[in-house]
C-alpha positions as CSV (number, residue, x, y, z in Angstrom):
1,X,-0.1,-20.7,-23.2
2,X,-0.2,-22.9,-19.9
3,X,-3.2,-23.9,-18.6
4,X,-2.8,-23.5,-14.2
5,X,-4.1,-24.2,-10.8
6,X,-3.9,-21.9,-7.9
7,X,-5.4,-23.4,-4.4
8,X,-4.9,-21.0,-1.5
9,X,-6.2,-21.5,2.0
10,X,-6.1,-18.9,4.8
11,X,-5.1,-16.3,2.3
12,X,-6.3,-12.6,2.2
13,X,-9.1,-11.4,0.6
14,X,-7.2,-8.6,-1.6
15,X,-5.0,-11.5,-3.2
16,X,-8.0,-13.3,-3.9
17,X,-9.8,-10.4,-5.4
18,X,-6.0,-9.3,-6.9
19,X,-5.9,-13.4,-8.7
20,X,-9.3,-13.3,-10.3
21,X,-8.4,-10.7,-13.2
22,X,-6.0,-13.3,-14.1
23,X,-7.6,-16.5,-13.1
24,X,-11.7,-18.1,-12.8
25,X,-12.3,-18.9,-9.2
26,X,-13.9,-22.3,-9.7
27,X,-14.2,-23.2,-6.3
28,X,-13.4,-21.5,-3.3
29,X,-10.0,-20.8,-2.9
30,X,-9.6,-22.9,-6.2
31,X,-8.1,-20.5,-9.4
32,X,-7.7,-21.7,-13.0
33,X,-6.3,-19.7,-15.9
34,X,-4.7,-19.7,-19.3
35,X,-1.7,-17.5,-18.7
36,X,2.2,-17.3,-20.2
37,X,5.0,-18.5,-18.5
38,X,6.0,-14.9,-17.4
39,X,2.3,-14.2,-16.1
40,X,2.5,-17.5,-14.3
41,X,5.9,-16.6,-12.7
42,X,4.6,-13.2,-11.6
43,X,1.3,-14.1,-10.4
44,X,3.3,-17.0,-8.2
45,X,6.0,-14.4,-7.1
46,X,2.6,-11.9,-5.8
47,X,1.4,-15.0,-4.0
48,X,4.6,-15.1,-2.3
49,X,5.0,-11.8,-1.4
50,X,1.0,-11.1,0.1
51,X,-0.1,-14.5,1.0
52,X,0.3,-13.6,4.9
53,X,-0.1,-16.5,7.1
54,X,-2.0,-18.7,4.7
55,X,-0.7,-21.7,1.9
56,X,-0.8,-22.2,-1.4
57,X,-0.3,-24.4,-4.4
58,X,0.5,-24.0,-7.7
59,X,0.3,-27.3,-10.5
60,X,0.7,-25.9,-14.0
61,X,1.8,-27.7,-17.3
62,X,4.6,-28.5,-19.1
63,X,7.1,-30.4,-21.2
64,X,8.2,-33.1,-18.8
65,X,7.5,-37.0,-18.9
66,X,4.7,-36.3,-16.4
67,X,3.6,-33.5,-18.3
68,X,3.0,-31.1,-15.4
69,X,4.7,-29.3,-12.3
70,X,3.8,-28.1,-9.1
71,X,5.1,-25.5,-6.2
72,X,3.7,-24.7,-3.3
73,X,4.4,-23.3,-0.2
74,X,3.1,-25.6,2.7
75,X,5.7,-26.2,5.0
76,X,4.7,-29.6,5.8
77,X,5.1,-30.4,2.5
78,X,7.9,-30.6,-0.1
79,X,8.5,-30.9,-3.8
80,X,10.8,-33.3,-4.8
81,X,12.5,-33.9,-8.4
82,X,13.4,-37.5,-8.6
83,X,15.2,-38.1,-12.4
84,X,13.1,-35.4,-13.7
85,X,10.1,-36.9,-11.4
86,X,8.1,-34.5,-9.1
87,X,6.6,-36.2,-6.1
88,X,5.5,-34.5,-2.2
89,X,7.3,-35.6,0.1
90,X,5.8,-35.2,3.6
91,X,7.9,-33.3,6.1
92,X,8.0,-34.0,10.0
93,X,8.6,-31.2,12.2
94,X,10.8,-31.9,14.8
95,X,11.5,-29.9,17.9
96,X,15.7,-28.4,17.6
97,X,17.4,-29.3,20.9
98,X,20.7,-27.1,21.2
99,X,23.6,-28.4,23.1
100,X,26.7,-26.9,24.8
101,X,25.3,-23.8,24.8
102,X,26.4,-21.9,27.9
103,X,24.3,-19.1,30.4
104,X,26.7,-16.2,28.6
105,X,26.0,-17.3,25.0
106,X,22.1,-18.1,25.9
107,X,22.0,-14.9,27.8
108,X,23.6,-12.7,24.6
109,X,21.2,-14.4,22.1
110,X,18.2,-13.4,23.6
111,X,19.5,-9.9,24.2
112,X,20.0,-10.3,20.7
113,X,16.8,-11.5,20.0
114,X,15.3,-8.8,22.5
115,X,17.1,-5.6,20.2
116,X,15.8,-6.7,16.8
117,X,12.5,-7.0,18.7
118,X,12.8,-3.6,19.7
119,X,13.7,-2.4,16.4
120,X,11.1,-4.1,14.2
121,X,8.7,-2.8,16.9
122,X,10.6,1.2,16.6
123,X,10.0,0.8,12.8
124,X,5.9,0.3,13.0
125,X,5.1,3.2,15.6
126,X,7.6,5.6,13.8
127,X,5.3,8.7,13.0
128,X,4.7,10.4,10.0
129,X,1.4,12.6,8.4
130,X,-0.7,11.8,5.2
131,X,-1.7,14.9,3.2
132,X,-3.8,15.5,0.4
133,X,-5.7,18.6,-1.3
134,X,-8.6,19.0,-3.7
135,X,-8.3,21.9,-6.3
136,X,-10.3,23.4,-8.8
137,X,-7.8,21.7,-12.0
138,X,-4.6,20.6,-13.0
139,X,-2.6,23.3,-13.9
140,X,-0.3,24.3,-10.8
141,X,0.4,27.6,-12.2
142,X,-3.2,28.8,-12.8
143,X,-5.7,26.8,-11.1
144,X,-6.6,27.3,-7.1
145,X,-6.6,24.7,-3.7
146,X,-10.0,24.6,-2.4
147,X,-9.3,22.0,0.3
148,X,-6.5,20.6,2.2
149,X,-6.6,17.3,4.7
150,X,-4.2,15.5,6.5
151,X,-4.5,12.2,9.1
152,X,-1.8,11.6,10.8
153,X,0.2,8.2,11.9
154,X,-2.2,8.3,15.0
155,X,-5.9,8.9,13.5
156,X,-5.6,12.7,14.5
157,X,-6.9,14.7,11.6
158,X,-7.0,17.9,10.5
159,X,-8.8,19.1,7.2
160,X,-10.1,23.1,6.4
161,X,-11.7,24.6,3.3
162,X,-9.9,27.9,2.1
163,X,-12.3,30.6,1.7
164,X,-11.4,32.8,-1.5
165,X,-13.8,34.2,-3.9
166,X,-13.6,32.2,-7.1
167,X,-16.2,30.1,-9.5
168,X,-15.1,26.3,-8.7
169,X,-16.1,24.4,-12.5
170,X,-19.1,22.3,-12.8
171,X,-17.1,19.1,-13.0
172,X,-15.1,19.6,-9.9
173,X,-18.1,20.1,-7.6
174,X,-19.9,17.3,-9.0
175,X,-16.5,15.8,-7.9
176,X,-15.6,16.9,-4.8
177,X,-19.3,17.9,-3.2
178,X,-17.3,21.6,-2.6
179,X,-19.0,24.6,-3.7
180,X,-18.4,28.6,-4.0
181,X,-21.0,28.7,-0.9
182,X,-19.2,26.1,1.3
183,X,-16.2,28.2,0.9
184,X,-17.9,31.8,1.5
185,X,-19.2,29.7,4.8
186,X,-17.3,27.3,6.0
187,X,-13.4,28.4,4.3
188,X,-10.8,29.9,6.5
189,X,-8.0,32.3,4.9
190,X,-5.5,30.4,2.7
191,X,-2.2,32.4,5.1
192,X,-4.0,30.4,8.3
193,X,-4.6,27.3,6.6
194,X,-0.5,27.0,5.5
195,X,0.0,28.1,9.1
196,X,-2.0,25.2,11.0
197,X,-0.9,23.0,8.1
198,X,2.7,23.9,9.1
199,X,2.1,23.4,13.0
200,X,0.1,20.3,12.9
201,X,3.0,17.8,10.2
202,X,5.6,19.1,12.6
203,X,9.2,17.7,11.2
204,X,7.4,13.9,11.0
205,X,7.6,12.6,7.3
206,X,4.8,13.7,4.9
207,X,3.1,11.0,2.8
208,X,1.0,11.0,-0.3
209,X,-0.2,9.6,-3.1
210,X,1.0,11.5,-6.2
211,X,3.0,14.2,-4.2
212,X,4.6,15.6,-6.6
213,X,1.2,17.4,-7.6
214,X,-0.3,18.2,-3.8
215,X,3.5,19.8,-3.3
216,X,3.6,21.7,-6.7
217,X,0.5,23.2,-5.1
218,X,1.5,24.0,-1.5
219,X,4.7,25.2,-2.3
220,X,3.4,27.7,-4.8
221,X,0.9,29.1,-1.8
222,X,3.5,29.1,0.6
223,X,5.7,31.2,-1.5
224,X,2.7,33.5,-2.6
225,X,2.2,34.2,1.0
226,X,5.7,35.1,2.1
227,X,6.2,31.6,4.5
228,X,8.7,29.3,4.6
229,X,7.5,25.7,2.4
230,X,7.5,22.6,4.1
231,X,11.1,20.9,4.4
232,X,9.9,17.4,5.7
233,X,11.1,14.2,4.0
234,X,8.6,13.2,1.1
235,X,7.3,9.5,0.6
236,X,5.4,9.4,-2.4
237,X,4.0,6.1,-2.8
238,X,2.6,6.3,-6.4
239,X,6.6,5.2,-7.4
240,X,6.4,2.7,-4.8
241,X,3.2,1.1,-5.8
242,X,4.3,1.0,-9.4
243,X,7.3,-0.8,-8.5
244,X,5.6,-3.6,-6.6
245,X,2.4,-4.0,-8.7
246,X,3.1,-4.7,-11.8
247,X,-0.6,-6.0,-13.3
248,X,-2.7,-3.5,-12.0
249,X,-4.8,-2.1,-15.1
250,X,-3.9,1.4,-13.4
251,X,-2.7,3.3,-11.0
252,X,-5.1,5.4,-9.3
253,X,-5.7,5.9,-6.2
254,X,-9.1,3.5,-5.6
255,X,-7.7,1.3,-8.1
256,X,-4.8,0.6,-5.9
257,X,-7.1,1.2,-3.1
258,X,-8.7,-1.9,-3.8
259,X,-6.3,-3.7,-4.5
260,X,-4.8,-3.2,-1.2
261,X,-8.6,-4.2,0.3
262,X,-8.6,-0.2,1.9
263,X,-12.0,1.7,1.6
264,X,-12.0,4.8,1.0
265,X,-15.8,6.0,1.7
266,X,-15.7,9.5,0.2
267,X,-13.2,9.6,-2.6
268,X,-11.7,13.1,-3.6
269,X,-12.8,14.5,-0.2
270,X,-9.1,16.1,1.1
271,X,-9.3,14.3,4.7
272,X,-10.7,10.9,3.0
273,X,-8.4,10.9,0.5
274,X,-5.4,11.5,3.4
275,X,-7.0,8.9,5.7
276,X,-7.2,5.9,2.7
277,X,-3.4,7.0,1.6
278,X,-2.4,6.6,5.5
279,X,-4.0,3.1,5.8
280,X,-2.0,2.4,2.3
281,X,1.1,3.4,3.8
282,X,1.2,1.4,7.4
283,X,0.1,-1.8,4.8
284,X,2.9,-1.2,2.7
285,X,5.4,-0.5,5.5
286,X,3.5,-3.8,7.2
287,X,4.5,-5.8,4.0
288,X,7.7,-4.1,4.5
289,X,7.3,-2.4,1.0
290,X,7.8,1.1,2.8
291,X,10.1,2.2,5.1
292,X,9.8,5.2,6.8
């Protein structure tokens, strides 16, 4: 095992939260842990990847005549191997001056500069619609939608209760808060819930977390009732999250949740569920994880 150091300033508080399943915070902003090689290569590679705008330092140790090793990723600083020797060298920034350049060429690289602007900036207000649904099981063939939500790109939501005669289990009202009453009161027929669901996702991109089951669902409803299912592109980001976070201890949705540092106030509420799996998505797309 290797014993390491992490220091991180200016970092985000998911990575810190994210570093301390793997490492004691003994100080802050100051890790220490007993980890393999591969963990100590992965947890370096997540710093990388989410430590924003902040800096960090790794010293870990090993089998060299100084008996440790360091990265890190300060930019006024730089490691140095010197016969096997690691020392910091200090770096100077120094201003570029470019010469010979003339008004055409200066004039086409900031046009240049001007259209990947554009584009990044085309990419982050592209639109697209979280969904989510609450049901009374797991079995798409047999068990019933109680709830459906959705939150689009923009904050405007949309969430209804479908009102159908049925005995919702024990478990899945202590779960969801939704009972047989609520959906005598407050429900609205499942044929004009499909239909607003239909109008208000448009042909933007549907997101979710766990698709595959919210669409087994909806599609199955949408057929029952004689309407068309929804054709929009699918981005589930269950398969994306896996990809990307490989320690997590598992993969639902508040776990990931917190690991992104997203709250999600009323969990398994349809419209609080969509609203926490829209906040993941623009982080991922942020991180540029997603793209949609």
């Amino acid at each position: 095992m290797i014993v390491i150091t992490l220091t991180l300033t200016k970092t985000p508080p998911a990575l810190r939260g994210d570093l301390t399943r793997w490492c004691q915070e003994i100080q802050t902003g100051v890790y220490v842990g007993d980890v393999s090689a591969r963990v100590r290569d992965k947890l370096w590679e997540r710093v990388q990847t989410n430590i924003g705008n902040g800096e960090a330092t790794l010293v870990y140790n090993t089998n060299n005549e100084q008996g440790y090793a360091f990265k890190t990723t300060r930019k006024s600083k730089q490691v140095v191997d010197l016969d096997g020797m690691l020392f910091v060298k200090h770096v100077v920034n120094q201003e570029t001056v470019e010469y010979g350049f003339s008004n055409a060429a200066k004039f086409h690289k900031a046009h240049k500069a001007e259209r990947m602007r554009a584009s990044v900036a085309a990419t982050k207000q592209k639109d697209f619609v979280a969904v989510d649904i609450e049901t009374t099981g797991l079995n798409t063939e047999s068990d019933q939608i109680l709830s459906i939500g959705a939150v689009k790109h923009d904050g405007t939501e949309f969430y209804r209760l479908i009102k159908q005669d049925i005995d919702v289990p024990k478990q899945i009202v202590e779960l969801t808060g939704i009972t047989p009453a609520m959906l005598d009161k407050e429900g609205v027929p499942l044929q004009d819930v499909l239909g607003e669901l239909t109008d208000f996702v448009g042909d933007v991109p549907i997101v979710g977390y766990n698709f595959r089951f919210d669409s087994a669902f909806l599609n199955r409803e949408y057929r029952k009732c004689g309407m068309q299912e929804l054709k929009n592109e699918i981005k589930d980001l269950l398969p994306v999250v896996k990809r990307k976070e490989k320690f997590l201890d598992n993969y639902k949705l508040q776990t990931v949740l917190s690991n992104y540092g997203i709250e999600n106030k009323v969990p398994h509420n349809a419209v609080s569920d969509a609203r926490a799996t829209k906040e993941l998505a623009m982080k991922l797309i942020k991180n540029r994880i997603l793209v949609i």
